[in-house]
Each structure stands twice: as structure tokens, then as C-alpha cells.
Phi, psi and omega in degrees: 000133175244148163269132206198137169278098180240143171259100219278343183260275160355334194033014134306144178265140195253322204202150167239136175223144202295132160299121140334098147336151168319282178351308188251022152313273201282007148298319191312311182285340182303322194264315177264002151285343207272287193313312189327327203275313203269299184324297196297354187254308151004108186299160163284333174314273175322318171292323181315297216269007145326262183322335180288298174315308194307292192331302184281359169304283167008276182308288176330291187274023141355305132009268195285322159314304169321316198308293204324292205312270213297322188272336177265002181227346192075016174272173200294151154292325167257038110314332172288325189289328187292329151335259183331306177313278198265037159274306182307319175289325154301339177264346149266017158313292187291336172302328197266332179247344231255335160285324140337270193314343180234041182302154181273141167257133198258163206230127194306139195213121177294343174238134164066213191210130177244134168218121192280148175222133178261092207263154158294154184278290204149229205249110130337143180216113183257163161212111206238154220255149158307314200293349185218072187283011164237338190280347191264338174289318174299319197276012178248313221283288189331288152290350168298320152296311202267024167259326173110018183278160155260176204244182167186133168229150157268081246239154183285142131354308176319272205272034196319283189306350176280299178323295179302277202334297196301322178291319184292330177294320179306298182325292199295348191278003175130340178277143192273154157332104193102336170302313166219134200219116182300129154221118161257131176229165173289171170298317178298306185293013166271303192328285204307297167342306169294329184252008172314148166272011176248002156277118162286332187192168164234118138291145167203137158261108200147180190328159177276348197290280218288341168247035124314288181332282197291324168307283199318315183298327196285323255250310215251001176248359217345113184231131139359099209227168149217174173185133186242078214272260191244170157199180206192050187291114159353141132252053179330120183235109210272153182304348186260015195289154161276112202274355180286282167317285135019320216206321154281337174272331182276318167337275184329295164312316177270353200240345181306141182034054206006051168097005256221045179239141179271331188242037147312113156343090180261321196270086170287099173285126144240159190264139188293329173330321178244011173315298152318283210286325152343272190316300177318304212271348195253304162308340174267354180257328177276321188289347157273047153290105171276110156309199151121205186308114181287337163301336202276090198014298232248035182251150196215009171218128167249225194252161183292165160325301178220167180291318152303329162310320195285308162290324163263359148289328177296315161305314172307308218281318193298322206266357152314295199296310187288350142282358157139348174305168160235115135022138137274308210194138182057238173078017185231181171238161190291188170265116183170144141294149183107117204282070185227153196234142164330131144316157181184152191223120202243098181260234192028051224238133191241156184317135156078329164307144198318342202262329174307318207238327176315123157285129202244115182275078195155178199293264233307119165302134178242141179239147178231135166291116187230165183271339189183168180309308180298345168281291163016277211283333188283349198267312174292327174255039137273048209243125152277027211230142177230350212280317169211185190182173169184175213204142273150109157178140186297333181263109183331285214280011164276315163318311172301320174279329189287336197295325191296303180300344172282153194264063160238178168281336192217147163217139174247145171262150160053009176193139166332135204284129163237174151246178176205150166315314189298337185242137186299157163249109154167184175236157184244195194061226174303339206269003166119205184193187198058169160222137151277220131074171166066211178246028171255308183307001172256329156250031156299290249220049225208079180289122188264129188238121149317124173231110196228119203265136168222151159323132173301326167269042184276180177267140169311000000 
């Protein structure tokens, strides 16, 4: 496998960097089984003031962190800035909450005293995706820590200097050696990895493929998993939406980090009353997308992740048409260097076709028509996919109600499935299990251990 620095608006390679040898594989675990034993006897008052530090590094260098994101993956630069904010703000989230959240709970007892306590298992194993390379990293590393577990990432191929930079901020804010450890590795040796018995649990961010792969190997080791996998989130747009804002929030859904998201506006559900017009504006609004540098302010489509990422968007979009969608709008990649493709918009899109079941990762819009709500809702859960969603509408509580019926983990009214430190993160079906963020993503990885005090002569 190579790790490899490509700068994707360019198709220059900027670095290359050597896989981990077996060897030092097994020092790396050797060393964050050691740590573990030391890390977890630790206060939060200490993990705290670690995490506090990284954050505010974070912040100072803002900058230099952004640069990293936009030269190895291509996002906008100030997207990349937005990037950075909020890994810092998820990592004093746990600084700031994770004792609280992890509080002993005492539990009623007509005899004696019962108490849930929460410990850490021991070294963690993430396996984590390019596309948000520090927010998917802050949101496994951050609580996790501040739980006393230590950490071992496998970081995307892709993105290597982002990987190395965010561990290295952690080292300087303060964290000792074995608490958190950067590996570029193989598939195999990930393999291998999962099935040490000094691994306590696995995360993995990605594909629904690779967390097939890893659920099973963990699965089969029984460990612990969370997986945060694909998604083919809805955009409802109910006949009362205020169609300006609207058409603007869908821009916005489908093209952040050019579109290049698990919880991107994929689906456009529209009610027909407002279908045309819906569609016109929405097509006039992605094709005044200006390309070009992604460092550059005032560019507003940058380039896919990769040439490959690019060939197989292309490919969905060709074996879509031959199944009968139609082109609206784009559906070619430019002329131009650098791996960027037309915005595009594919409807007539009919049940079992690739565009109907598939996730489509990058600027292309799937768009549908419906006669009324209740078509909405059977069309947004004909998805193997569960992960986010949203609903478009002047009535809350309608809105609340279609939110209520979708089959995802997550729904937003009136704006696009975003994160916040503050709000769980995940999905059910395909799109994976477990959740992150908030104070349900901090104990997933957690032994809630009974401690039940009872009278030597209490009854059996």
C-alpha cells in the first residue's frame, strides 16, 4: 500500500512515506500496551489539561493545518479552516465534559449500595477515511483518551502529513509516548492488527466494503466495533419550503468538500408543486460553480480527492444513463487539469438503477420527483443506506413529523445532516452502528463495571 502526499488539483506526487515493518509494528503495540497501564491511572485534570493544550496548538496554527487538508485532498481552503475549528472544538468539548459524562452512577437498591463505574478497556485500533482527515481523527482520538483508553491509527493512504502533524500536536500538547500512534500499514497488516489480543475495540470510518472487512475480522475476534460506513442521505423538499433558502442549503449539502461526504445531500426528493422550479434554480446555482485552486478564496469547485475517485464517479454517472437516467446538467469531467468533474445533475432515475442504489460520492445531484409526502418518505427509506437526512419546510411540526418516519440515525429540519461536537454522530442499516460525538460517542469504548456493596446477611 502506498502513502503517498498527491496533491490532487495538481497531480503532482509532493512525498512519499515507508509502510511500518512488521517489527516496528509490534514495538508500537508493544509500547501502547505498556502505556495504557500508566495513561488510565491518570486524572482528568491531567488528561484535561493535554487536550486543552492540543486544541489551543490547533487553533495558533490554523494555517498550517488547513494548508495540510487542501494540498493532500483538495478542499477549499476555507473549508479546510472550518475543518481545523472544528476538531478543536470537539476536543475541548471532552476536555470540558468527559468527567461529567463519565460520572459513577449509583443505582437503587433496597439492600447495600450498587454502582456503575466507567473504566477504560485498553489500546484502541481506528481505522479512519481522507475525507475530513482531523475531524474524523479528533472525534475517535479526543474521547477516548479522556476516558484513559490509548489509541493506534491507521490514517487513508492519502492524507500521511495530516496524519503525522495531528499526532504530533498531541505529543507536543503533552501526551506521552504510546498514548497515541500514527501506522501506515497494509490491509494485511491491519488485518493482523485487529486480531492482536492487546487490541480492546476497533473504529472504522469508511466505505461499507472495508467495514464489512473489519466488523467481521473484529467480529470474529470478539471485540468491540463501531462503524461509521456510507451514506444516500434524502433532501425532502415539502410543497411549503421557502424555495430560495432552500436551493440554497441544497447547493450547500451536495457540494461541501465537493460533495466528497457521508452525510451529503444526495437524494433530492421534491414535491411536485415545486419540482420545476426547484430543479431550474438548483441547476442554475451549481453551474455557477467557479473552479480552479482550491487555495484560492475565491474558487468555489475544487478537485475530487483523487483520479481515481474521479473514474468512478464517472463510471456511476455512464452505467446510470445506460440505464435509463438522464443528464440535466454536467456529467462529464472538465477540460482542465487536475481531477475535477462537471457539477451534475442525473434524474429519471428508476428503482434498482445504479443511481437509485449506489452511493454517489462527488458533485453529482440524484434528483426525483414525488406527488406528495407520504411518496417523500417511502422514496428516502428505499435505501440500503440509514445515515442522515433532512426535510425542508415552513411547518415545524410537519417537518418533525415527516423526520420522525425516516429510517436514518440522524434528521435535520431545515438545513442539511451536519455535525457539532454536542450532537451524536452515526447511522443504522448499511451506513453502520455505533455513535460518536455528544456523550453517547464517549462510551462506546468503555466497561461499565457493577460494583454492588450488599450486608454479609443480606438474602441471596
Amino acid at each position: 500500500m502506498s502513502y503517498q502526499s498527491l496533491n490532487p488539483y495538481t497531480g503532482d506526487v509532493v512525498k512519499d512515506f515507508a509502510q511500518h515493518t512488521d517489527a516496528q509494528i509490534e514495538q508500537a503495540v508493544a509500547a501502547a500496551d505498556a502505556c495504557f497501564g500508566a495513561w488510565k491511572q491518570t486524572s482528568f485534570a491531567d488528561r484535561t489539561g493535554v487536550l486543552k493544550q492540543a486544541a489551543q496548538l490547533l487553533r495558533t496554527r490554523s494555517e498550517e493545518f488547513a494548508g495540510l487538508i487542501t494540498l493532500e485532498m483538495g478542499k477549499l481552503i476555507s473549508e479546510s479552516r472550518g475543518e481545523v475549528a472544528l476538531s478543536a472544538d470537539i476536543i475541548d468539548y471532552y476536555a470540558d465534559h468527559a468527567e461529567a459524562f463519565l460520572a459513577p452512577q449509583t443505582l437503587p437498591r433496597s439492600a447495600g449500595k450498587a454502582t456503575v463505574v466507567n473504566t477504560a478497556l485498553g489500546v484502541l485500533f481506528g481505522v479512519e477515511p481522507w475525507n475530513f482527515p482531523y475531524y474524523q481523527l479528533a472525534r475517535f482520538v479526543a474521547p477516548n483518551l479522556m476516558v484513559g483508553n490509548v489509541v493506534m491509527v491507521k490514517h487513508a493512504p492519502s492524507v500521511p502529513q495530516c496524519a503525522l502533524a495531528f499526532v504530533a500536536l498531541f505529543h507536543e500538547a503533552g501526551l506521552p509516548e504510546g498514548a497515541y500512534t500514527n501506522l501506515f500499514l497494509s490491509d494485511e497488516q491491519a488485518d493482523k492488527l485487529v486480531e492482536d489480543p492487546r487490541i480492546k475495540g476497533v473504529a472504522l470510518t469508511g466505505s461499507e466494503r472495508a467495514g464489512s472487512v473489519v466488523a467481521a475480522q473484529a467480529g470474529k475476534n470478539l471485540k468491540k466495533s463501531t462503524m461509521e460506513l456510507g451514506g444516500s442521505d434524502a433532501f425532502i423538499v415539502l410543497d411549503d419550503a421557502e424555495l430560495d433558502k432552500t436551493v440554497e442549503w441544497a447547493v450547500w449539502g451536495r457540494m461541501n468538500n465537493t460533495g466528497q461526504c457521508c452525510v451529503a445531500a444526495k437524494r433530492f426528493i421534491v414535491l411536485e408543486p415545486l419540482a420545476d422550479c426547484f430543479l431550474a434554480k438548483f441547476k442554475a446555482a451549481l453551474g455557477a460553480l467557479r473552479p480552479g485552486d482550491p487555495m484560492d478564496p475565491t474558487t468555489t469547485l475544487g478537485p475530487l480527492c483523487s483520479e481515481k475517485a474521479l473514474l468512478n464517479l464517472l463510471d456511476q454517472v455512464s452505467r446510470s444513463v445506460k440505464a435509463g437516467a438522464r443528464i440535466v446538467l454536467g456529467g462529464h469531467r472538465l477540460d482542465r487539469k487536475g481531477s475535477f468533474m462537471e457539477p451534475s445533475i442525473l434524474t429519471d432515475i428508476e428503482p434498482g438503477t445504479p443511481a437509485y442504489v449506489e452511493e454517489f460520492f462527488g458533485p453529482v445531484a440524484l434528483f426525483f420527483r414525488v406527488p406528495d409526502e407520504a411518496a417523500a418518505i417511502a422514496l428516502a427509506n428505499d435505501s440500503k443506506y440509514g445515515l442522515g437526512g433532512s426535510v425542508f419546510t415552513a411547518d415545524l411540526e410537519r417537518g418533525e413529523r415527516v423526520a420522525a418516519a425516516i429510517e436514518t440515525g440522524m434528521v435535520f429540519v431545515n438545513h442539511p445532516t451536519w455535525t457539532a461536537p454536542d450532537l451524536p454522530f452515526g447511522g443504522i442499516k448499511n451506513s453502520g452502528y455505533g455513535r460518536e460525538l455528544s456523550s453517547l460517542g464517549i462510551q462506546e469504548f468503555v466497561n461499565k463495571k457493577l460494583i454492588c456493596v450488599v450486608p454479609i446477611d443480606a438474602a441471596a
